[in-house]
N, C-alpha and C positions, 0 to 999 in steps of 0.2 A: 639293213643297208645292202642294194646292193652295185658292185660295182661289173663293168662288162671289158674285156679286152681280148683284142685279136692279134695274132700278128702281124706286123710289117714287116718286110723285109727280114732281120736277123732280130730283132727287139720286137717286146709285148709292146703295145700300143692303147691307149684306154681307148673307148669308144663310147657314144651315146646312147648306143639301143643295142637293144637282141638281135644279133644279125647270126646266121650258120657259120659253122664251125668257130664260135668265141667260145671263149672261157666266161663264167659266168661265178664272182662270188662272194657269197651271200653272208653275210657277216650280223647273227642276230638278226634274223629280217622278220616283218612284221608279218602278219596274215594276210594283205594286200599282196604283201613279195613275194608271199609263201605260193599263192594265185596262182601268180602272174607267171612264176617258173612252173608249176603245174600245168598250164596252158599249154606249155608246147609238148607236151604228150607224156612229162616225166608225173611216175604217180607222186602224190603230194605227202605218203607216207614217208619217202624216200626222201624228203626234205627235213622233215616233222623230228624224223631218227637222230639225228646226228645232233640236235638239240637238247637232247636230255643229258644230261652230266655224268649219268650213270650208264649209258648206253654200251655195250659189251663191242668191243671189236668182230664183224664179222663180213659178210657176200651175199647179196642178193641178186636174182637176175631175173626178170619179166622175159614172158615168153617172145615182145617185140625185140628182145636184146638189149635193154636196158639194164645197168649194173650199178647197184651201190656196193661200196667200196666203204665199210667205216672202220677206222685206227682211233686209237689213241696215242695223240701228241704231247710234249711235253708244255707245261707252261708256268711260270713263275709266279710266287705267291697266288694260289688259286683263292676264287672268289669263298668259296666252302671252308676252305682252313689258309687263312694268309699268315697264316704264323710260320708255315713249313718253307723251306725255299725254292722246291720247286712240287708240283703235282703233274698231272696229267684229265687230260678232255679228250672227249670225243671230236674228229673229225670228218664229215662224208665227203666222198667223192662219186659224183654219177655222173655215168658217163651214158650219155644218149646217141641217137642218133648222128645229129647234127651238131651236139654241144657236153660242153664239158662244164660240170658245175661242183663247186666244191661250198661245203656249207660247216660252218662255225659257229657256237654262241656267242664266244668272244675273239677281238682280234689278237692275230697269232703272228711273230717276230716269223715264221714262215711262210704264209700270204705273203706278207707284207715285203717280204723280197722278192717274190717271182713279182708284184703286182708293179714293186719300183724299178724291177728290169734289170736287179743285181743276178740275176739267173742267163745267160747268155746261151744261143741256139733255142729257144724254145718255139714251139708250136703248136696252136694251137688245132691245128687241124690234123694232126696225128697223139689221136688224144689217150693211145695206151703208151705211148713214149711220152705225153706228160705226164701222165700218172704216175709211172715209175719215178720219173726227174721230181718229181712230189714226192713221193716216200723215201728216195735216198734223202730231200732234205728232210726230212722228218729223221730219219735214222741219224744222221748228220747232229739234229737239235738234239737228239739223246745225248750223243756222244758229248756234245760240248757244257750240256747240263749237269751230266756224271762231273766230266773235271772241276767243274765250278763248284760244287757239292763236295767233292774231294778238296778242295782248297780252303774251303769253309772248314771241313772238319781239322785239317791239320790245322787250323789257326786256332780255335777249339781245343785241340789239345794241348797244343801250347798253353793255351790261358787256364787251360784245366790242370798242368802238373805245377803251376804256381799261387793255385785259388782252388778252397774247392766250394764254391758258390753254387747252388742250387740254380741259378740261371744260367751256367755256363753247361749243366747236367741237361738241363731242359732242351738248352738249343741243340745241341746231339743225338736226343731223343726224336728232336723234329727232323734234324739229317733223317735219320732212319726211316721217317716215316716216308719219307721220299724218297729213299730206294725200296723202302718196299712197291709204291705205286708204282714206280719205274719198272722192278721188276714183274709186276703182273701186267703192264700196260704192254712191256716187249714181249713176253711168252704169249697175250693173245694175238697181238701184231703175228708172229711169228708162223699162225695160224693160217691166219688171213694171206699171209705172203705164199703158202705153200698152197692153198687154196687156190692162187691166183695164178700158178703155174701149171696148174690144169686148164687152165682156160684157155681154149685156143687162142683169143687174141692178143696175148700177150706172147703167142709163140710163132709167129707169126713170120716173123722176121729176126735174124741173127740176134743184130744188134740191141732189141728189146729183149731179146734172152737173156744174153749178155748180161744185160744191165741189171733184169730181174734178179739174175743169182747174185750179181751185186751185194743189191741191195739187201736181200735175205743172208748173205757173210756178213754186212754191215751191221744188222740187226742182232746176229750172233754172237756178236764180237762185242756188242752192246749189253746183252745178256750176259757175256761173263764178265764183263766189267763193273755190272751192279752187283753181281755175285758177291767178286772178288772182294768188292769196297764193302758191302753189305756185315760181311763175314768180318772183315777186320774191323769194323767201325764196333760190332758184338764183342768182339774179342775185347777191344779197347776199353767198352763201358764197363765190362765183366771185371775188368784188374784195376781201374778203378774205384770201382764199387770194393771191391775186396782191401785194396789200398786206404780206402775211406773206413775200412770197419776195421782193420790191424791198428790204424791212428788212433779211433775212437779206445779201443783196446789198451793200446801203450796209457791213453790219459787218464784214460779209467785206473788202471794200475798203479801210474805217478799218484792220481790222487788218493789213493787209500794209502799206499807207502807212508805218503807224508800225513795221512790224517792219522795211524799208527802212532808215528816219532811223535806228534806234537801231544798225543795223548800220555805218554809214560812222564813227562813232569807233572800232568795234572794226579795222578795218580798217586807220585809220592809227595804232592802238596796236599791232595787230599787225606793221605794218611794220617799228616802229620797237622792236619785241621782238625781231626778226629778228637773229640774227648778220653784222649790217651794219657794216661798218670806218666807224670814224669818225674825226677828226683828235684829238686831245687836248686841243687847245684847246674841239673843241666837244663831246668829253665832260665836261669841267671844268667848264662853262660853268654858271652857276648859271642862265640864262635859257633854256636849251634848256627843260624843262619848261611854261614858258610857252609859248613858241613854237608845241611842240605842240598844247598846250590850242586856245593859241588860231587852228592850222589846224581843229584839231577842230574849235571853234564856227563858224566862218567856213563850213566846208564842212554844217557842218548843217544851220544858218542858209538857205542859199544852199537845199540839197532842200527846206527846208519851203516857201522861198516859190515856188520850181519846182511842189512839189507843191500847195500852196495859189490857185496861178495858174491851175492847169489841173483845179483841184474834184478832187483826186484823196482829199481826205479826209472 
């Protein structure tokens, strides 16, 4: 799909066709799309890139001055593992001559704001100051993914120090997986951002400085927040996991205690099941039955508070 918008005035505006200096973008687009943006003199690799899932954050530049620009974004239950709560994709951004194109497999809650004009001042005819206004939201989308990921887990551990459900283990294991993604998607972002501070066009002018180092504090500051969380969320599973095997521990112990005690009556009924010669008088005896019993109690009595003395239950 693709969509085309220029500025008016202060707000993006969609338009019907490829006119100079629009933004141009291309959302999963077809091999016709893929063309049709090739046509205007951007190579067709530079489209092709950013569609792979797997595609590594990096810089590219053609000798006419043509720049791809690919990050990785965040995005929610990814197509590849929708079990995790958030992953990350590739993103390109080329910036050509005349035009600014940004290309996606899938749509992304950050197009889709510059596109519905929740982005305010933008233009598209100073297209290293959209770029940048692009990658702060993209830094931005980390940042608000981290806390929603953090909310999830402490809800998580709530339900995990009252349960200890193999599903509630699971779902924390997938957090993690998803600051790890986050964590590799920002450290090669992080690349690419210092990469881009070579470039002259981005230095061009103050205020694109400015904004650059920004965005690379932003990024930073994103990187040690999936640290931070990364680290504690480890920690967390770790003293559960150990919490989980001292429990198992304590019952393991309750239950031999108690299979001990309930063994020492069988032991003196067995004795006295035995083909043991006895006087006559004391098989007659209408109190032998008691007697027993009450060795039985006496000896029970006696291991529980052995056992109870030395926290054996």
């Amino acid at each position: 799909m693709l969509e085309f918008y220029k500025n008016q005035e202060l707000d993006l505006q969609p338009i019907d066709e490829i006119v100079p200096n629009c933004w141009i973008n291309a959302v999963n687009p077809t091999q016709n799309e893929i063309e049709k943006i090739a046509a205007l003199g951007i190579p067709q690799d530079f489209v092709t890139y950013p569609l792979d899932m797997d595609e590594r954050p990096r810089i590219e530049e053609e000798d006419d001055g043509t720049i791809l620009i690919v990050v990785r974004i965040p995005t929610s239950h990814p197509q590849d593992d929708p079990d995790i709560p958030y992953g990350t994709m590739p993103m390109g951004i080329i910036l050509a001559d005349k035009y600014i194109v940004t290309v996606c497999s899938q749509p992304t809650s950050i197009l889709d704001a510059f596109s519905a004009g929740k982005v305010s001042k933008l233009s598209t005819t100073k297209r290293y100051r959209f770029t940048l206004r692009l990658l702060m939201a993209v830094t931005n989308r980390f940042l608000d993914a981290l806390r929603d990921i953090n909310k999830l887990t402490d809800k998580l551990e709530d339900m995990l120090s009252s349960t200890m459900k193999n599903d509630v283990l699971i779902k924390l294991f997938k957090c993690q997986k998803s600051y790890v993604y986050f964590s590799q998607g920002l450290k090669q972002n992080e690349l690419v951002l210092v990469k881009m501070s070579r470039l002259a066009g981005f230095k061009k002018f103050e205020e694109d400085e400015d904004l650059l180092q920004d965005v690379i504090t932003e990024n930073t500051q994103a990187i040690d927040m999936t640290s931070i969380s990364s680290d504690i969320l480890s920690g967390m599973m770790d003293a559960f996991a150990s919490v989980i095997s001292n429990n198992l521990n304590v019952v393991m112990k309750l239950l031999a205690s108690v299979t001990i005690i309930l063994e020492l009556p069988n032991i003196i009924t067995g004795f006295m099941g035995m083909n043991v010669r006895f006087t006559d008088e004391v098989v007659s005896s209408p109190a032998v039955p008691f007697i027993v019993l009450g060795v039985m109690l006496v000896v029970t009595f006696v291991a529980i508070y052995i056992f109870n003395k030395k926290d054996w239950f």
